[in-house]
N, C-alpha and C positions, 0 to 999 in steps of 0.2 A: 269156327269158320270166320274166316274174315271176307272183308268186302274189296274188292279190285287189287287183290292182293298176289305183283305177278310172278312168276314162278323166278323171274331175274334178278328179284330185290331178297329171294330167297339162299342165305351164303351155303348153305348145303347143296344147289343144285350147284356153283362153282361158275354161274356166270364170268366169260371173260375180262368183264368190267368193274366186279368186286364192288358193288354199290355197296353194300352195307355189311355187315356182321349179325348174324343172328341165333348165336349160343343156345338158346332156350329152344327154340323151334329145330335146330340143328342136333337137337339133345334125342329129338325122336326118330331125327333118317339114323342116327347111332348106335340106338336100341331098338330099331327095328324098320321097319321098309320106306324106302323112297320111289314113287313113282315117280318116272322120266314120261309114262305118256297117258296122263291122266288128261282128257279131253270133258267138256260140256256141250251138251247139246244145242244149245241157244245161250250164247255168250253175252247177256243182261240179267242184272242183277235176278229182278223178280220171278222170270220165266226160269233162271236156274233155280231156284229157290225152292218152286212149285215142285222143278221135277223130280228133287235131289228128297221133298218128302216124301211126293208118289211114285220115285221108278218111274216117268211117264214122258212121254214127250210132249211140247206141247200142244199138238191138235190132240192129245188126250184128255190131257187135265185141263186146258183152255184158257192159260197164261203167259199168253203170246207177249207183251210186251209190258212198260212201264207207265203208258198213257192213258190207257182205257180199263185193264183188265182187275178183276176182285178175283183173288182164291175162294174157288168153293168149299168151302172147310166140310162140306158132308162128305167130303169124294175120298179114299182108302188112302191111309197115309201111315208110315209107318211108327210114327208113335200112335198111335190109334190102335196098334197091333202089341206095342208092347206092352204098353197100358193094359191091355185084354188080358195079355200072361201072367201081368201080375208086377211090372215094374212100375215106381215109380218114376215120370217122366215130368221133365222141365223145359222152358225155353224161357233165355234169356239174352235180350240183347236184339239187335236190328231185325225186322221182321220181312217189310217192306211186301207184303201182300197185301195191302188194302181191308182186309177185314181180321177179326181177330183168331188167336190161335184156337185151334181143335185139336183132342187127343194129350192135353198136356193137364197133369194135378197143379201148375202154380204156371207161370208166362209173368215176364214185366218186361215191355218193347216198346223200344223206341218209335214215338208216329212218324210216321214215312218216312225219310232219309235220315231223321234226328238231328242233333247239333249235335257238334262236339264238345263244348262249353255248358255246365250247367244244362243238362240235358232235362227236359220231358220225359217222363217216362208214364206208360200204359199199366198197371199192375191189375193183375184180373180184373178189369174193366174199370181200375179206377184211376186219373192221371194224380204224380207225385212228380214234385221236380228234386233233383239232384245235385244242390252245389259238386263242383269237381267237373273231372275228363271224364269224357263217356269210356275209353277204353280201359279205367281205371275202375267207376262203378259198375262198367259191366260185370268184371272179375270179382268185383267185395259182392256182388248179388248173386254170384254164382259160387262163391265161396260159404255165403252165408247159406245159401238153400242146402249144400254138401250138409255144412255142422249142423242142421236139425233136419234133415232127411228121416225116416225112420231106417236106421243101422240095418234090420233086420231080413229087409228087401232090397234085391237090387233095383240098380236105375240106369236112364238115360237123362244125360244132359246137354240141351246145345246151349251153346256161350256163342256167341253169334256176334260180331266186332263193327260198329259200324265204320272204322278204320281200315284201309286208309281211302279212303272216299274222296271226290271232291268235294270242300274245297281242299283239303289236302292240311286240318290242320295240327301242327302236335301239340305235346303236352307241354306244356310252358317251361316245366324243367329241361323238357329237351331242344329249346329253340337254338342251341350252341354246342347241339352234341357233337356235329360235323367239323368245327372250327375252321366254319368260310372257303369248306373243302371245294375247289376246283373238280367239278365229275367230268370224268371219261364220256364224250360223246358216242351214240351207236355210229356206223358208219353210216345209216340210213336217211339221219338228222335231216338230212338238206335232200331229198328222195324227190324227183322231177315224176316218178309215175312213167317213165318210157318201158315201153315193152308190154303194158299193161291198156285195161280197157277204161271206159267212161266212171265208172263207179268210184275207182281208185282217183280219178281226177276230180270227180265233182263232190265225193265226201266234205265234211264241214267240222275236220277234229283237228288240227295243223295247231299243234302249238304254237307258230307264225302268225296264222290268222284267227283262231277262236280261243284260245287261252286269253282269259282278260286278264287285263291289266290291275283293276281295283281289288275283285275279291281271290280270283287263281293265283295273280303272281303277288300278294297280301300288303298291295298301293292305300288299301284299308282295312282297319281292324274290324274285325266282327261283332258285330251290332252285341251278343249276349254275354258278355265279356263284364264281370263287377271290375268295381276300381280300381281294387289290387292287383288284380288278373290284368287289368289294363295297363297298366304300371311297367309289369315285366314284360308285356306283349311290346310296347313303346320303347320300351329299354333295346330291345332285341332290333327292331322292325325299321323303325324311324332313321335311324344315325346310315342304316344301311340303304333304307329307300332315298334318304337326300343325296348319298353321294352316287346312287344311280342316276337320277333325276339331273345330277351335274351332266352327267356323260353323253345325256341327249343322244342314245345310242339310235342309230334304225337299222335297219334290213339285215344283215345275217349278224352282226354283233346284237342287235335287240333278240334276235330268235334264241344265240346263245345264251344271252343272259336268263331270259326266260327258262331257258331247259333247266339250266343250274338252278336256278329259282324253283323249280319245279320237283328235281331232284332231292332238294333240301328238305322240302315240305313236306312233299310225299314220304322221306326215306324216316321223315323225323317221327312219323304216324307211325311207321313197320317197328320203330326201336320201342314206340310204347306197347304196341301188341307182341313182341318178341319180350320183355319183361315181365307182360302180365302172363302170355304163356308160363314161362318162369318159374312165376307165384303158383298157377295153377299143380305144377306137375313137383313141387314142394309140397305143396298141401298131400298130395296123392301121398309120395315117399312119408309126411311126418305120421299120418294115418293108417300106414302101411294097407293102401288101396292101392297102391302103384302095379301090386303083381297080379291084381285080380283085375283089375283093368283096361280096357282098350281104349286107346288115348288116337283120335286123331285129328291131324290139323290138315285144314283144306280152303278155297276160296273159292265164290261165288261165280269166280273164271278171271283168266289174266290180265293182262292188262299192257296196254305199251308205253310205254319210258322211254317215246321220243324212236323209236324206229319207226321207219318211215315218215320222220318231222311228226309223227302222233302222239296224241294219251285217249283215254277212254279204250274201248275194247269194242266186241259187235261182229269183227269180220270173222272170218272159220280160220285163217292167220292164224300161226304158233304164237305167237306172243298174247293171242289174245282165248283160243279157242281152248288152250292148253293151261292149267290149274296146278300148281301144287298141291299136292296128297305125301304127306308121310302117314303113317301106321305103326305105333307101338304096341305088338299083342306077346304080352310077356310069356314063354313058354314054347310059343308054337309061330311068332314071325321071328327070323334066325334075324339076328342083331348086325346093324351096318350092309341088309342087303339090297340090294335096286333091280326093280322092275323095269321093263322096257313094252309091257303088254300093252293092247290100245282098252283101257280100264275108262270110266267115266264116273261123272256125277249120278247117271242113273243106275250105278253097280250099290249104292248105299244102302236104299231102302230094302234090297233084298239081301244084301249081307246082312241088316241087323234084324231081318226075320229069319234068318236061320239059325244065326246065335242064340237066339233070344227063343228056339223051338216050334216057333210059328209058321205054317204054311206060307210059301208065296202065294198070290193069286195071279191068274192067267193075265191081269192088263197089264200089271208092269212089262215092263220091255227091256230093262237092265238085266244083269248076273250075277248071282251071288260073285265075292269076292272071297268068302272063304279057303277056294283049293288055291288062289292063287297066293293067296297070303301066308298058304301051307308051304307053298315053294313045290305046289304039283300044280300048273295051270292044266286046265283041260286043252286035250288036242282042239278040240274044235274051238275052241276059244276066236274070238273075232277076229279079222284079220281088216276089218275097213270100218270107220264110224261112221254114221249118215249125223251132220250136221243142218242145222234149219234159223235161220234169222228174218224173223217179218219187219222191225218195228222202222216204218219212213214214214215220211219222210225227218218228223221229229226223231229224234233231238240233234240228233250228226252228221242227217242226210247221206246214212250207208243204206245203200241201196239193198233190200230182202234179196237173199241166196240161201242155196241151199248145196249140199254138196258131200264131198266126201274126204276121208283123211285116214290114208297107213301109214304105216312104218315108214313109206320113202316119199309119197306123193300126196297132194294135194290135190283136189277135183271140185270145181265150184261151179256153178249155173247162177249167174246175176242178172237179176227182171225186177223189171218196174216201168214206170208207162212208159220213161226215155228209154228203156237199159235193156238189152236181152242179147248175151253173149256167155260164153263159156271161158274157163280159165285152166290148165292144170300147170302144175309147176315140181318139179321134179330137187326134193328137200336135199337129196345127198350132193348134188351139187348146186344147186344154189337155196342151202339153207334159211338165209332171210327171206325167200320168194319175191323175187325182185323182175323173173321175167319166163312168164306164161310160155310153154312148147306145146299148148293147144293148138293141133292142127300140123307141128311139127309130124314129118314123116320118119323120122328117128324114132318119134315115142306112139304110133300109130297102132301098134298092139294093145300097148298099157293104155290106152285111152278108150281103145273101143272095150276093154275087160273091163274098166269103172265105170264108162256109160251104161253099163249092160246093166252092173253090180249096182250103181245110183238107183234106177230105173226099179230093178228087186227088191231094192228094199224099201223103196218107200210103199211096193203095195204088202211087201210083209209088214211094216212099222202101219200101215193103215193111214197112210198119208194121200188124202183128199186130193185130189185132179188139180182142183183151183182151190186156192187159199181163202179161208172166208175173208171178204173186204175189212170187218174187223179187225182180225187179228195185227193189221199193220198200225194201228193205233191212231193218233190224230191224225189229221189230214191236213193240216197248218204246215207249209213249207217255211217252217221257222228255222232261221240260222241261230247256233248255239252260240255266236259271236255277242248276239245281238242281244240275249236271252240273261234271267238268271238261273243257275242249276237247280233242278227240279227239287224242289223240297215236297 
């Protein structure tokens, strides 16, 4: 799993815009299934994280956001299950729950966001630092726990990326992999918010206005950077930043340079975790695990790349609610085929208690993924996802909603002490969601059918009247403009 990794920087999903190339990760939609509508429940990092161990949502498991909350490591998680069976289980690589891991024979993680340079690292409770890329140790540490594994048991392993995160940086080999590529803008880029409510206007993620200058768009080198590393970061960074800085660019030519700037960085992060993927699924083939194996790669939930002039994630938004998942299960997922089910990050921990022979228990709230990966989904299989976001007014100032998401529409409730309005937006024809027909009497059936459906499911999901004042985490109306990113 990687971290803010969007399903459009992924070349196997075939993005319009071709951001990048990614062979290794495109090696698994090949050999076995590409999910098209893999959603998360609470699109931020830590609250995906929680629920993606427990099957849970979060007024279950109680990891509502990134500013207040610790994982309760007592609470049923599914390596905890497989560990019971008899597997060997690992985690390695970003953790970002605040307390350490449970259920695991070995853990080394990164504290809180990590660096990407010479990283810190957590090793059962002891800290070691790591000359190198983090997304390059993360893979020699999840390589090296493979070769002294004991052979004789199986395992689970997460490798967990803290890439490509902000501030967005790559690996030094890669600062030129693009060669000053000019990227294709979304149509979104310059997005005025007409048609749309308060929330959408007063958010604080606009690569215009909160993208900084020094450390996002990389005006300065990173403080952890040795001399030599600093060398080639200088080589790369410097000759490019003076002749911006000639250009004295502002207003929509500074916003573009920015994006580019931002594309570069970001895409240069995906090409180191699309390599170490790579490495990974090498290792499998030269060990001949590859065919015993279930290999998959997914994110912490998506992320935008400048649609709607955004980055960062949060809203219940396709670009952002919506996750790459491939699956390679040698034998029994048919090779090169694609899903279009509405599947989620909370379908994991029950898929890998079934595999692994282990009962589910009644609080998860996901679904095995097994019959779908069979290529037999069950009829009843879901037809709507209930979506939930608390965390304001920090860090981005998106306002908490809650809402819902199928196959064609969209359906959100946005509240906050300003904000309390409803949105639906109808994806087959305007797929970017660029303008709300709530309240439209065209779509006056399919509106009262998800209000009804919103409503059901949140007393089936066991979701609380009123949200605990908690869970929306600080209470500081800080602007991220002004801020540095949360480490």
């Amino acid at each position: 799993m990687s971290d803010d990794h969007a399903w459009q920087a992924v070349s196997a999903y075939g993005e319009s815009r071709q951001l990048i190339q990614t062979p290794n990760i495109d090696r698994l939609a090949k050999e076995g299934m590409r999910f098209d509508h893999c959603l998360v429940n609470n699109a931020l990092c830590g609250p995906s994280r929680a629920s993606t161990l427990t099957g849970t949502y979060s007024h279950i498991n109680g990891f509502y956001n990134n500013t207040n909350c610790r994982f309760d490591g007592s609470q049923i998680t599914f390596p905890k299950f497989l560990q019971g069976v008899g597997y060997q289980t690992a985690m390695i690589g970003k953790w970002h729950l605040e307390t350490d891991p449970t259920g695991f024979d070995h853990w080394e993680i990164l504290p809180g966001q990590g660096r990407y340079y010479n990283p810190p690292m957590i090793r059962d409770g002891q800290m070691v630092i790591h000359p190198g890329y983090a997304t390059d140790i993360i893979t020699d540490l999840s390589l090296d726990w493979l070769k002294q594994r004991d052979p004789a048991k199986p395992f689970m392993l997460l490798c967990w990326n803290k890439a490509p995160h902000r501030e967005w940086e790559p690996a030094l080999r890669d600062l030129d992999f693009d060669h000053d590529r000019i990227y294709p803008q979304p149509e979104s880029l310059f997005d005025d918010y007409t048609g749309r409510g308060l929330a959408e206007h007063d958010q604080d993620m606009t690569i215009a206005q909160t993208m900084r200058m020094k450390e996002d768009c990389k005006l300065v080198a990173p403080p952890d950077l040795s001399p030599e590393q600093r060398k080639a970061w200088d080589a790369y960074y410097v000759p490019r930043n003076e002749a911006f800085l000639k250009k004295n660019l502002t207003g929509r030519a500074l916003t573009e340079w920015k994006y580019n700037r931002y594309m570069h960085d970001y895409l240069g992060c995906i090409k180191g975790v699309d390599d170490n993927v790579g490495r990974i699924l090498k290792y499998l083939d030269d060990t001949g695990l590859a065919a015993n194996t279930i290999v998959i790669y997914s994110s912490d939930q998506g992320f935008f790349l400048g649609e709607h002039g955004w980055f960062d994630k949060r809203w219940i938004f396709q670009e952002s609610a919506r996750t790459p998942m491939l699956v390679r299960w040698p034998g029994t997922v048919r090779p090169g085929s694609v899903n279009r089910d509405l599947v989620s990050n909370l379908d994991l921990a029950e898929t890998f208690l079934q595999l692994a022979g282990a009962t589910i228990p009644e609080r998860m709230q996901g679904r095995s993924l097994v019959p779908v990966l069979a290529g037999a989904t069950p009829a009843d299989w879901r037809s709507a996802f209930y979506y939930h976001y608390y965390e304001y007014p920090a860090w981005h100032h998106v306002s908490p909603h809650y809402g819902l998401i199928t196959d064609r529409f969209t359906l959100a409730h946005f509240y906050s002490p300003s904000v309390d309005y409803w949105e639906l937006f109808d994806r087959e024809k305007d797929p970017g969601e660029m303008r709300s027909v709530f309240g439209d009497p065209a779509y006056a059936e399919v509106q009262s059918k998800l209000m009804e459906e919103v409503l059901r499911q949140r007393v089936a999901l066991k979701e609380p009247a009123k949200d605990d004042p908690a869970s929306f985490g600080s209470t500081e109306d800080l602007r991220a403009s002004d801020a540095p990113a949360k480490k």
